[in-house]
C-alpha positions in Angstrom: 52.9 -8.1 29.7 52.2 -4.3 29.0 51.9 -4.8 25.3 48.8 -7.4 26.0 47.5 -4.4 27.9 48.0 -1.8 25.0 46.8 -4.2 22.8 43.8 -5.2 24.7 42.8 -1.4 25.5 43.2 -0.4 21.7 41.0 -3.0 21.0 38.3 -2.1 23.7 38.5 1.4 22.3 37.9 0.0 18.6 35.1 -2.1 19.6 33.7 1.4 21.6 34.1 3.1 18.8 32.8 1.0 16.0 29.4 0.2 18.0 28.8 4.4 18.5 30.5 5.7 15.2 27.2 6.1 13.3 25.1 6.8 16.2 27.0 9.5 17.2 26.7 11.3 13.5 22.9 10.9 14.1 21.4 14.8 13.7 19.3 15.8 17.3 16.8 18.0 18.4 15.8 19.3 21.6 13.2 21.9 22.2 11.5 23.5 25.2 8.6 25.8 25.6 9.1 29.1 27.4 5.6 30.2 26.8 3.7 27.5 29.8 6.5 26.6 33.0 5.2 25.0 36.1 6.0 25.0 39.3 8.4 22.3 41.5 5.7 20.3 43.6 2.6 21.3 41.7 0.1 19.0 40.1 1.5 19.3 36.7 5.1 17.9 37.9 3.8 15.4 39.7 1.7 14.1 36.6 4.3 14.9 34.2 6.9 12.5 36.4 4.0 9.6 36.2 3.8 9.9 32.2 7.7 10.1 32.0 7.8 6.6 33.5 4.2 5.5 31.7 6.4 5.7 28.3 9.7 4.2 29.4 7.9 1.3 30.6 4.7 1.0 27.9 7.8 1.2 25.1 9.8 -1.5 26.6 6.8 -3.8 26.4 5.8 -2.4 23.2 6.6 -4.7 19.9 7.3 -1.4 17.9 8.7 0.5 20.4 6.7 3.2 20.7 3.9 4.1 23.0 1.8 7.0 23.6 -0.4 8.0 26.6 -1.4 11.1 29.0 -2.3 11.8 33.0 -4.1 14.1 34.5 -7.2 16.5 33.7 -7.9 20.3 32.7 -5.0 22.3 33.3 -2.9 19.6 35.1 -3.1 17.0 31.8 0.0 16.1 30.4 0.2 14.1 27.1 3.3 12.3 26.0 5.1 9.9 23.8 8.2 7.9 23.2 9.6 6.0 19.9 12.6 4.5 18.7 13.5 3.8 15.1 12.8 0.3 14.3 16.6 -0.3 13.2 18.1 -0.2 16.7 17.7 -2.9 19.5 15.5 -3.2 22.5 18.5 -2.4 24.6 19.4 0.6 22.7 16.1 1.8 22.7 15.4 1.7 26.3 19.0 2.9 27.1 18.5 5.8 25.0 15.4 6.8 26.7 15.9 5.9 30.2 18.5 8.6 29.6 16.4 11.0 27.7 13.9 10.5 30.9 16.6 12.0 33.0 17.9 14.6 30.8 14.6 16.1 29.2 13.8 17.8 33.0 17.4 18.6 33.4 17.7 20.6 30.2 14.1 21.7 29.9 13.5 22.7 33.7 9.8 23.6 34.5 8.5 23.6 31.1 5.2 22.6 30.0 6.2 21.1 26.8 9.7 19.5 25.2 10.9 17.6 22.9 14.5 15.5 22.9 15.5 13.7 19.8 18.5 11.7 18.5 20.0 8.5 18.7 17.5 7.4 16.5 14.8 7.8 19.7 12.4 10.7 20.9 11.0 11.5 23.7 8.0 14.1 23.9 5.3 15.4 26.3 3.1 18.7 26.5 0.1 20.4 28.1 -1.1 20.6 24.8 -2.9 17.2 23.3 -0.4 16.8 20.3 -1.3 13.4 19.0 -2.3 12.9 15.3 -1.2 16.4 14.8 1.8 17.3 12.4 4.2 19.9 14.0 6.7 20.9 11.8 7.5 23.5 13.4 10.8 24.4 14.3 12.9 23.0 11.6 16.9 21.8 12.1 18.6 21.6 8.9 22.0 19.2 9.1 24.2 19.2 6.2 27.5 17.9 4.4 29.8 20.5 3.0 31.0 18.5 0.7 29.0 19.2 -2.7 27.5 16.4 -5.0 29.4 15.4 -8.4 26.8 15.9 -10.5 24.2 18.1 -8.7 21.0 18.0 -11.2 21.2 13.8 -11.5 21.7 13.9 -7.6 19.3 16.3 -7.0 16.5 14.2 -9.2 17.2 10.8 -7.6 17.4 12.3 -4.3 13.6 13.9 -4.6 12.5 11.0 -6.3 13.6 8.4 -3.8 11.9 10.6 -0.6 9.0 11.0 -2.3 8.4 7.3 -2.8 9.5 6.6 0.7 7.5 9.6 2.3 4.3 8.0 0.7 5.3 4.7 1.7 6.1 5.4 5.5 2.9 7.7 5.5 0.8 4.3 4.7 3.1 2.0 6.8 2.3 1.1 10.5 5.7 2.0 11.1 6.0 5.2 9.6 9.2 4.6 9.0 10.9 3.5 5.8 14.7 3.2 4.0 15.9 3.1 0.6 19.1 3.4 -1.5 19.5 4.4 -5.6 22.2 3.9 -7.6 23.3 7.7 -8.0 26.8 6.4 -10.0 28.2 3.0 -10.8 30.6 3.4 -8.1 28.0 5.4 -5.3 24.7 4.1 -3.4 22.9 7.2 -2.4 20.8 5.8 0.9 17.6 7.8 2.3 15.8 7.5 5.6 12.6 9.5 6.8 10.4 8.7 9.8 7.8 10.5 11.7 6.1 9.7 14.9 3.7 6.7 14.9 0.8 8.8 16.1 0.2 10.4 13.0 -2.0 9.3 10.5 -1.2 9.0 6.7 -2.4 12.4 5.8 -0.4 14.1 8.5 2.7 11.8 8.1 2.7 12.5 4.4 2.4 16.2 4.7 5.0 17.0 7.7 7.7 14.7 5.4 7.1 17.0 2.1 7.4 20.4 4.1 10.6 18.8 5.1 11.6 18.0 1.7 10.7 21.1 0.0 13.4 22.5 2.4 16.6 20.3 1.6 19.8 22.4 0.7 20.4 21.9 -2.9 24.1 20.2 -4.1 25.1 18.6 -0.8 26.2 15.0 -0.7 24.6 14.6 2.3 21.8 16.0 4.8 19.1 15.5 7.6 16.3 17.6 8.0 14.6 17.4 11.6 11.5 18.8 13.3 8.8 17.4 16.0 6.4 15.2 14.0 9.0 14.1 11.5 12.5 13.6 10.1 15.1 12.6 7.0 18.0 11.5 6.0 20.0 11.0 3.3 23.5 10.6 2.5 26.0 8.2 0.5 26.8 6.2 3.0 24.3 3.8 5.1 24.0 5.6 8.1 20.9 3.9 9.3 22.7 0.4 10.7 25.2 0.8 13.4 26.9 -2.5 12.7 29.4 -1.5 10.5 31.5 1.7 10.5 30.0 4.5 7.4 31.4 3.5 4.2 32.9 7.4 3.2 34.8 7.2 6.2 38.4 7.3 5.1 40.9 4.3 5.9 42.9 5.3 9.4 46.6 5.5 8.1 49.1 2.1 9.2 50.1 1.8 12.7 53.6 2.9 13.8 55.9 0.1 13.5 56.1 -2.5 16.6 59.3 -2.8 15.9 61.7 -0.3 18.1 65.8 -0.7 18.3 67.0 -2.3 20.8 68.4 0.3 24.0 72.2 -0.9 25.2 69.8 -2.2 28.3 67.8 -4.4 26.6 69.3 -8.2 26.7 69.0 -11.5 24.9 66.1 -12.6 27.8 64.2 -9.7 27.3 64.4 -10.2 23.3 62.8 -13.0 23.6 60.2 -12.5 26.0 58.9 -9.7 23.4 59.1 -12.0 20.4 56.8 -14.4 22.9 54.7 -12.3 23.6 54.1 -11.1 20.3 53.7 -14.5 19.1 50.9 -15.0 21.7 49.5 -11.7 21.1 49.2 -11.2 17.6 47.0 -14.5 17.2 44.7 -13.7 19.9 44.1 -9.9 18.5 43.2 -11.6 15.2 40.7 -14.0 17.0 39.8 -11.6 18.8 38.8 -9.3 15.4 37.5 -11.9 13.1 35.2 -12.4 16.1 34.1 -8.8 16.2 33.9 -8.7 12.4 31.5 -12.0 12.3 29.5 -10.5 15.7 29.0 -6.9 13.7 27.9 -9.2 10.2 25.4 -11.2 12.1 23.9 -8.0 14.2 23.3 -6.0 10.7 21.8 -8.6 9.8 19.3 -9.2 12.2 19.0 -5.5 12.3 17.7 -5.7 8.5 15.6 -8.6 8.8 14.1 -5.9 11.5 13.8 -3.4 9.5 11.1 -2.4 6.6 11.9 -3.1 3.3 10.6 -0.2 0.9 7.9 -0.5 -1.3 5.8 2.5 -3.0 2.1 1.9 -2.4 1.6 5.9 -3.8 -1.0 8.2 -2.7 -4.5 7.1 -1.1 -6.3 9.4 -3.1 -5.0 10.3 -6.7 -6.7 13.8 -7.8 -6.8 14.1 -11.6 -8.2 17.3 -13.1 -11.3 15.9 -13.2 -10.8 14.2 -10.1 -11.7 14.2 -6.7 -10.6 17.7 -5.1 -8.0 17.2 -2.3 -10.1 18.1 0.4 -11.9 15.6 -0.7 -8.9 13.4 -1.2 -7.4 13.8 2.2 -10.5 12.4 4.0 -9.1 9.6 3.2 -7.7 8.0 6.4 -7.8 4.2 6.0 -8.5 2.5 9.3 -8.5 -1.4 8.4 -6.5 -4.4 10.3 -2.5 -4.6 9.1 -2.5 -8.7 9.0 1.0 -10.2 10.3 2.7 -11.8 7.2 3.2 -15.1 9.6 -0.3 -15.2 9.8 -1.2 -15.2 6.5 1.6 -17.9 6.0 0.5 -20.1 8.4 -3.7 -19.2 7.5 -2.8 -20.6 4.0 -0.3 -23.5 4.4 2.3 -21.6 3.0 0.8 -20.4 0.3 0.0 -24.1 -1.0 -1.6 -24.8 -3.8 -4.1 -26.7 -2.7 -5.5 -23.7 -1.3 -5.0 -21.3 -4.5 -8.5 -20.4 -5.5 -7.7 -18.8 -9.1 -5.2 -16.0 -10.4 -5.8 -12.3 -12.1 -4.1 -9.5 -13.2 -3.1 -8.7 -9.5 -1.5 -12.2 -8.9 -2.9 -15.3 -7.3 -5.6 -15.5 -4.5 -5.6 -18.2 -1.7 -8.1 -19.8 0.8 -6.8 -19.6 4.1 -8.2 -19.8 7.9 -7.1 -17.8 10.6 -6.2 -19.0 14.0 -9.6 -18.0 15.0 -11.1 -20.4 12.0 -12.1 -17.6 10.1 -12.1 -18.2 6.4 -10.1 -15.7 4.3 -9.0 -15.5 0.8 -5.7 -13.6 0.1 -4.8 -11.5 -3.1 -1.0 -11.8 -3.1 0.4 -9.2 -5.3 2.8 -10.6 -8.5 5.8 -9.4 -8.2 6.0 -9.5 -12.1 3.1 -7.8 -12.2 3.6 -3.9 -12.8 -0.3 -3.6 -13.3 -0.9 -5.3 -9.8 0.5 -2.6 -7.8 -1.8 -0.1 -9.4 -4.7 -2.7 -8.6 -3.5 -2.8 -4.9 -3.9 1.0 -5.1 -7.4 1.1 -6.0 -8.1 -1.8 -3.9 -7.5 0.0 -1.2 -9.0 3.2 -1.9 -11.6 2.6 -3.0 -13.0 -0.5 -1.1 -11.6 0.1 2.3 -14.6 2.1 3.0 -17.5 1.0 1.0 -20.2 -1.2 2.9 -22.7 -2.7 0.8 -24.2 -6.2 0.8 -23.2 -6.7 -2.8 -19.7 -5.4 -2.7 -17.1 -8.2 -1.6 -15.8 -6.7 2.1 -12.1 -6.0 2.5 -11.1 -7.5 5.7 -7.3 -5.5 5.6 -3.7 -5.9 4.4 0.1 -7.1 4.7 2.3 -4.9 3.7 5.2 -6.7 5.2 9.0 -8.9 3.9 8.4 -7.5 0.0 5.3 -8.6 -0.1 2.2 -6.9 -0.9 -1.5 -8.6 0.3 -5.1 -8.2 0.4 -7.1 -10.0 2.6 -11.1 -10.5 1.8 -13.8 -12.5 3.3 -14.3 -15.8 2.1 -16.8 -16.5 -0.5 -17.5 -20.2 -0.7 -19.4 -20.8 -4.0 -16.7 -19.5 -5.6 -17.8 -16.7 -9.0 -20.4 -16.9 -11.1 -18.8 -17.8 -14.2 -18.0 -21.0 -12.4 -22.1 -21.7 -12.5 -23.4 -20.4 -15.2 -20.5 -21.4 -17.8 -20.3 -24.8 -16.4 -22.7 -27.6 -17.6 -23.0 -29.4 -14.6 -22.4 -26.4 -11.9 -25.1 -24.9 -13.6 -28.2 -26.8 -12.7 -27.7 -26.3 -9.3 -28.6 -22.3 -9.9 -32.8 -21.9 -10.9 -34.2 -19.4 -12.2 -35.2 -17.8 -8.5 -31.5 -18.0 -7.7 -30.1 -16.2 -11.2 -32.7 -13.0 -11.1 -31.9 -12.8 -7.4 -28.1 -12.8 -8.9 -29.0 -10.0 -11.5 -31.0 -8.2 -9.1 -27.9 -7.9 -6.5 -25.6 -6.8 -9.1 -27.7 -3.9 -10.4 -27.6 -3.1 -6.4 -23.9 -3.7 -6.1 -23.5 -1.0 -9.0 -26.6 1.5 -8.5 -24.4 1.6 -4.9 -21.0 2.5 -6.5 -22.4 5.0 -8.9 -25.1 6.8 -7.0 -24.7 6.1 -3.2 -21.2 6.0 -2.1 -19.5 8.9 -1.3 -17.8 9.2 -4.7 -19.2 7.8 -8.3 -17.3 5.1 -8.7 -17.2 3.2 -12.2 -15.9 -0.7 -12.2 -14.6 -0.8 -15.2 -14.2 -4.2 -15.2 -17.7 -6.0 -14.3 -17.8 -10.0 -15.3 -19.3 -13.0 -14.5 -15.5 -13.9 -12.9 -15.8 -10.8 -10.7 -18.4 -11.7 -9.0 -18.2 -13.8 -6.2 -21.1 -15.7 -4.9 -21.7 -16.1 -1.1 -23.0 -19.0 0.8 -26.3 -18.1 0.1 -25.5 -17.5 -3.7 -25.6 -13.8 -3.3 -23.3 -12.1 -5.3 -20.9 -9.5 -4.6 -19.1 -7.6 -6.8 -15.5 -7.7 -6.5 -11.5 -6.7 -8.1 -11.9 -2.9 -8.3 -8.3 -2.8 -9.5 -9.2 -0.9 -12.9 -12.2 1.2 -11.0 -11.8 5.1 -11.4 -13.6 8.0 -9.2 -15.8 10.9 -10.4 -16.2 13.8 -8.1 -18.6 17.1 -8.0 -20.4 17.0 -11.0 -18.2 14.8 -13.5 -20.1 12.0 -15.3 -17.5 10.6 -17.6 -13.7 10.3 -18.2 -11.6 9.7 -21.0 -8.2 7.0 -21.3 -5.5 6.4 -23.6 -5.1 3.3 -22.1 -7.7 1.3 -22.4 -8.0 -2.2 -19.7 -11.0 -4.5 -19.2 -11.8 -8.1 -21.0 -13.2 -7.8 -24.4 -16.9 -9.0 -24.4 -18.1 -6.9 -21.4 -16.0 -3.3 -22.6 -18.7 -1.0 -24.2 -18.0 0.4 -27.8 -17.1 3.8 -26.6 -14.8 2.9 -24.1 -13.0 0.3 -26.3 -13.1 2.9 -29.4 -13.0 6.2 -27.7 -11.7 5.6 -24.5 -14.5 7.0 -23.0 -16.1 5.7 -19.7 -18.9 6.4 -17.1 -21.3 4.8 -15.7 -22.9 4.0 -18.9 -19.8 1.8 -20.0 -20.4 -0.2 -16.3 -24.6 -0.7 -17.6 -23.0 -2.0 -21.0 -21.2 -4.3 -18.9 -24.3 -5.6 -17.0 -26.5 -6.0 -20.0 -23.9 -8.1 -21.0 -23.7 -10.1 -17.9 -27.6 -10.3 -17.7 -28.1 -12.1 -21.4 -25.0 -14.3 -20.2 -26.9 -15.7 -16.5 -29.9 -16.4 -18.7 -28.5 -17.9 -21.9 -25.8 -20.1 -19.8 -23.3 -19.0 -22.8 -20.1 -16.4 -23.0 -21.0 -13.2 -25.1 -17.2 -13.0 -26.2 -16.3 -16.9 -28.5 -20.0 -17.1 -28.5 -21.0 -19.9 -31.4 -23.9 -20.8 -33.7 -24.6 -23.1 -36.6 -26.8 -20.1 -38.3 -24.5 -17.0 -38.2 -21.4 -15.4 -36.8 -22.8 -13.6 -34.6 -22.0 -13.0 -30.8 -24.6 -13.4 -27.6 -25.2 -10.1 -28.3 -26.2 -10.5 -31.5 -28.1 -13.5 -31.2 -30.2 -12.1 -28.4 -30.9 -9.4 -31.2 -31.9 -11.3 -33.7 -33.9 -13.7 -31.1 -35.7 -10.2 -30.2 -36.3 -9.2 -33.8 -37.7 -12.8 -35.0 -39.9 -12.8 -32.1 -38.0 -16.1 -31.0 -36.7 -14.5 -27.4 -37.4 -17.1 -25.1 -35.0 -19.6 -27.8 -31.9 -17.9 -25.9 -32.9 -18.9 -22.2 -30.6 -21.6 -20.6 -32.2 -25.1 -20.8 -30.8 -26.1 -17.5 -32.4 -23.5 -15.6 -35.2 -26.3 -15.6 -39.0 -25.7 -14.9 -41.0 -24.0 -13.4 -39.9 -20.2 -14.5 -42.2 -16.7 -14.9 -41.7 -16.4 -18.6 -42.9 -13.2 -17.9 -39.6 -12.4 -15.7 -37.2 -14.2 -18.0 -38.5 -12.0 -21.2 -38.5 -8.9 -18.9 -35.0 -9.7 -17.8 -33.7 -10.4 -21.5 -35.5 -6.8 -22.4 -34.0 -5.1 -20.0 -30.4 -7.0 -20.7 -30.7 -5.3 -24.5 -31.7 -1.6 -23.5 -28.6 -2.0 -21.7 -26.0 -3.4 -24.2 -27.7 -0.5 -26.9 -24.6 1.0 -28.9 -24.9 4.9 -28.0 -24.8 5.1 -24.5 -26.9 7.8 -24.0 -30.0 5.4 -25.1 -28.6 2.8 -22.2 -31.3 3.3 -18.8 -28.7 4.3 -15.6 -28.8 1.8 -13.0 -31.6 3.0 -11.0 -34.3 2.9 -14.0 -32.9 -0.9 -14.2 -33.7 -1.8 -11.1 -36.9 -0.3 -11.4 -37.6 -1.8 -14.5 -36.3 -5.2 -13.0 -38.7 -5.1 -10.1 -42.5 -3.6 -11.8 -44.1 -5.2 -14.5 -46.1 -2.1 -14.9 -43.2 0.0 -15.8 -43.2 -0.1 -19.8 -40.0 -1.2 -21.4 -38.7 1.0 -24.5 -38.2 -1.0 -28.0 -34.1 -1.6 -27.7 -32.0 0.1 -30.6 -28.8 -2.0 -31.7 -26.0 -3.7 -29.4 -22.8 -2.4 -29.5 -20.4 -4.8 -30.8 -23.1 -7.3 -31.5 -21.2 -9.2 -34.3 -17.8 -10.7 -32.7 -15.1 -9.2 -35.0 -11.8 -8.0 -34.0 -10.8 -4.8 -33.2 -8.7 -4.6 -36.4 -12.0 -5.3 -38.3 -14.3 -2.7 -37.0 -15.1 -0.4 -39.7 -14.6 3.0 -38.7 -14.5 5.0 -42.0 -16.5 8.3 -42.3 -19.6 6.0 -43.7 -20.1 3.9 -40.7 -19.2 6.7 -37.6 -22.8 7.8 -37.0 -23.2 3.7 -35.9 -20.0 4.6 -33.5 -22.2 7.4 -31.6 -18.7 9.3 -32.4 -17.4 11.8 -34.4 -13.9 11.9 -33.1 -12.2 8.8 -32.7 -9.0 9.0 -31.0 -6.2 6.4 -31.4 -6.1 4.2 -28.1 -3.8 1.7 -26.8 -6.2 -1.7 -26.2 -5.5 -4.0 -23.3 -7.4 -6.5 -23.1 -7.1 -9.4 -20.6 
């Protein structure tokens, strides 16, 4: 029987070795202060021995395996954390740092502050309150010696991949994320970065660059570790333990089993060898299609653990004429990460029964929490390429804006490859679904339409004047905004919405997106936009709440002509209150509805500078003893096509433009 026992122990020391082969590659860092030491038996100690335990036990009830926490006051404070990466297990997170709980004192004796990291786990504390802070500060730099094939491709995909993931983990709860690129047909290149989960997207993102802007150039292979933050990359997948690294070279064939026979050996003792081979041999092959299965199934649970990357990109995107980064980095979103099982179950699986309506980001469900809260959820498209920038903007932009006629983002999922926004619920729907609809529509009076009108030019005079940046829609509709269950409208989809900072009043495009009808002639000529294209937009939504009718496929016996330039020629023939709805019904101010209409044209004038901002609207909305200006020509105001407009040198003083530009239209 002693080659069952050889066989068995080679075997043990295979399975031994498989389980810690990538673990064991896994680049460490351990750090101790010298300038603050304490002494055995003081306070310090004593608290520092109470947080040690604090963490070991807070992670191991923790569901992401990490916990923060301090004891202790004034000089005797101590503050502390512990992680693990999310791609190892429970029990090799808390084995990992029930040993790091012994060792740290051990190799750190009466220090004040220390740091152990590797085998995907850290353990930290100091007197020092560290949390939220980046410390990059010292840096270990791990490398391959072998040198990349082709080191400028490599090079390139490498710093493109970390980027993406840097900004990713920076925004994820997690602060963790992986990814892999195709660097040849035949070789993955696989990256990993991670910082610690106290930090905040700013910090996260800025300890992972200094990092990067760090990484030896032409190795195949690297890890770059400090305090706050670490990555990875190589060309195998080093992040999953299951299985052994793929550039790990095949172990050469085992000596042969079969030795010549000694004059001592005999016929009985042939054949108890060939017996117990045949017994062995099928029992080691059990025994290793087991393991092989056992390793499959445990990488794959470790995946489904695991994020999945997806680029989100920065929270604030400076421009030239941008926001400055100052500015830009103030931008810490604090909103609710929704579990993605949550959202599945809120919305029946995504049924469509509850699907509410589709955009440009993807479709939008009803749903209701556990709690019975209504929600609607944006689900991103994952055809959509424009989505993703909407998500961006979504987030940006309306994470912190609080205004009674702006549509409140109630947070996210980011979470399985796919990408949601979750808003309050608005019950009566958007306003096109009224206004454009003959029977919805008489349920909307006059009182409730100028109250409409009135919240919009709220909504708007908020975004460009009151928030914290000028914020321009870009894309203001009667489908945009949503109407409460009081019928008080909020705006809503800042998807195509850009930012002014400092002093900047207008911006310029080559890309031109909105829905043709509300765009003003500037922005769909010129590319040009401010908040004089979003007043074009309201004028237009103002003559369409009265009339009942759409501006853009707008119809009538007598001309071609669109709302915009029917309202006109209403105006001019002294025939105004012809364009009002008829089933707004009686009784109405005539006064208000001609005032409204007014108002409506000033704002839809082609040049923009003769367009009122959105705070002489409102105040021309609200006094009847403010005096109205006589309004000049509407932009756009006959219905033709793009390819149609007439932009020779003869007709560009009616542009407002001496230099048009070619553009690339987008309409939607």
């Amino acid at each position: 029987m002693n080659i069952m026992k050889v066989v068995l122990l080679l075997l043990v020391t295979s399975l031994l070795l498989f389980q810690t082969r990538t673990r064991a590659e896994d680049p460490s860092l351990q750090t101790c202060s010298t300038s603050a030491n304490y002494t055995y038996g003081d306070k310090f100690e004593t608290n520092l021995y109470k947080l040690l335990a604090s963490l070991i036990k807070g992670t191991s009830t923790s569901l992401d395996q990490f916990y923060s926490n301090s004891t202790g006051k004034d000089n005797d404070a101590v503050y502390g954390l512990a992680q693990c990466r999310p791609d190892i297990s429970t029990e090799e997170c808390q084995s990992c740092l029930i040993s790091f709980n012994e060792e740290i004192t051990k190799r750190c004796p009466n220090s004040k502050a220390a740091i152990l990291r590797e085998r995907a786990c850290v353990l930290r504390y100091s007197n020092q309150r560290f949390f939220s802070e980046a410390d990059s500060s010292p840096i270990l730099i791990y490398y391959n010696t072998r040198n990349a094939s082709d080191v400028p491709l490599f090079s390139q995909q490498r710093e493109s991949l970390l980027h993406n993931l840097s900004e990713s983990a920076a925004w994820d709860e997690s602060k963790f994320m992986t990814g892999s690129i195709n660097y040849t047909n035949s070789q993955v290149l696989y990256e990993l970065v991670e910082c610690t989960k106290d930090l905040r997207y700013t910090a996260c993102r800025s300890c992972l660059q200094t990092l990067i802007s760090v990484i030896p150039e032409g190795k195949s292979g690297g890890a770059i570790v400090t305090l706050s933050c670490t990555i990875r990359y190589d060309l195998y997948v080093f992040y999953d333990s299951a299985l052994p690294p793929a550039s790990v070279e095949a172990s050469p064939p085992p000596p042969s089993t079969n030795t010549p026979k000694t004059p001592t050996d005999n016929g009985s003792g042939s054949n108890q060898s060939t017996v117990v081979l045949i017994v062995v041999v099928p029992i080691v092959f059990v025994l290793l299609l087991l393991l092989v299965i056992s390793a499959y199934l445990l990488r794959r649970s470790k995946r489904k653990r695991s994020k999945t990357w997806m680029y989100i990109g920065p929270v604030i995107e400076s421009n030239q004429h941008g926001v400055s980064s100052e500015e830009g980095q103030k931008s810490e979103l604090e909103f609710p990460a929704f579990d993605f099982y949550s959202i599945v179950s809120a919305t029946n699986n995504f049924s469509l029964d509850n699907k509410l309506g589709e955009g440009g980001f993807g479709p939008v469900y009803k749903g209701k929490l556990a709690n019975e809260k209504e929600i609607a959820v944006k689900r991103l498209s994952k055809t959509s390429l424009q989505g993703l920038k909407e998500f961006q903007n979504e987030v940006i932009l309306i994470a912190k804006l609080q205004h009674r006629n702006l549509v409140r983002l109630l947070g996210c999922c980011i979470e399985r490859q796919e990408t949601m926004l979750i808003y309050e619920y608005m019950p009566n729907k958007s306003l096109d679904w009224f206004i454009f609809n003959p029977t919805q529509s008489t349920l909307i009076n006059w009182e409730r339409r100028l109250n409409i009108i009135l919240g919009i030019a709220q909504g708007l005079l908020y975004l460009h004047r009151d928030s914290r940046l000028r914020i321009i829609h870009r894309d203001l509709k009667a489908s945009n905004v949503l109407l409460d269950r009081d019928m008080n409208p909020k705006i809503s989809d800042f998807g195509m919405a850009k930012t002014f900072g400092g002093d900047q009043t207008e911006g310029s495009t080559n890309r031109v997106v909105g829905t043709y009808g509300y765009m003003s002639p500037e922005y769909v000529i010129d590319g040009l936009f401010s908040v004089k294209s979003d007043v074009f937009s309201f004028g237009v939504l103002v003559l369409e709440i009265v009339s009942g009718k759409r501006n853009r496929g707008f119809g009538h016996h007598d001309h071609d002509l669109n709302l915009l330039g029917h309202a006109w020629r209403l105006w001019n023939e002294v025939k105004t209150l012809e364009l009002i709805d008829i089933s707004i019904g009686r009784p109405l101010s005539t006064s208000e509805v001609l005032r409204c209409i007014h108002v409506g044209l000033l704002c839809v004038q082609q040049c923009p500078e003769d367009r009122p901002n959105m705070s002489h609207v409102i105040l021309m909305l609200s006094s009847e003893t403010v005096t109205l200006p006589r309004p000049k020509q509407p932009g756009f105001y006959n219905e033709r096509s793009l390819a149609e407009i007439d932009i020779s040198s003869s007709n560009v003083n009616r542009l407002c433009s001496n230099a048009l530009t070619d553009t690339c239209i987008e309409g939607r």
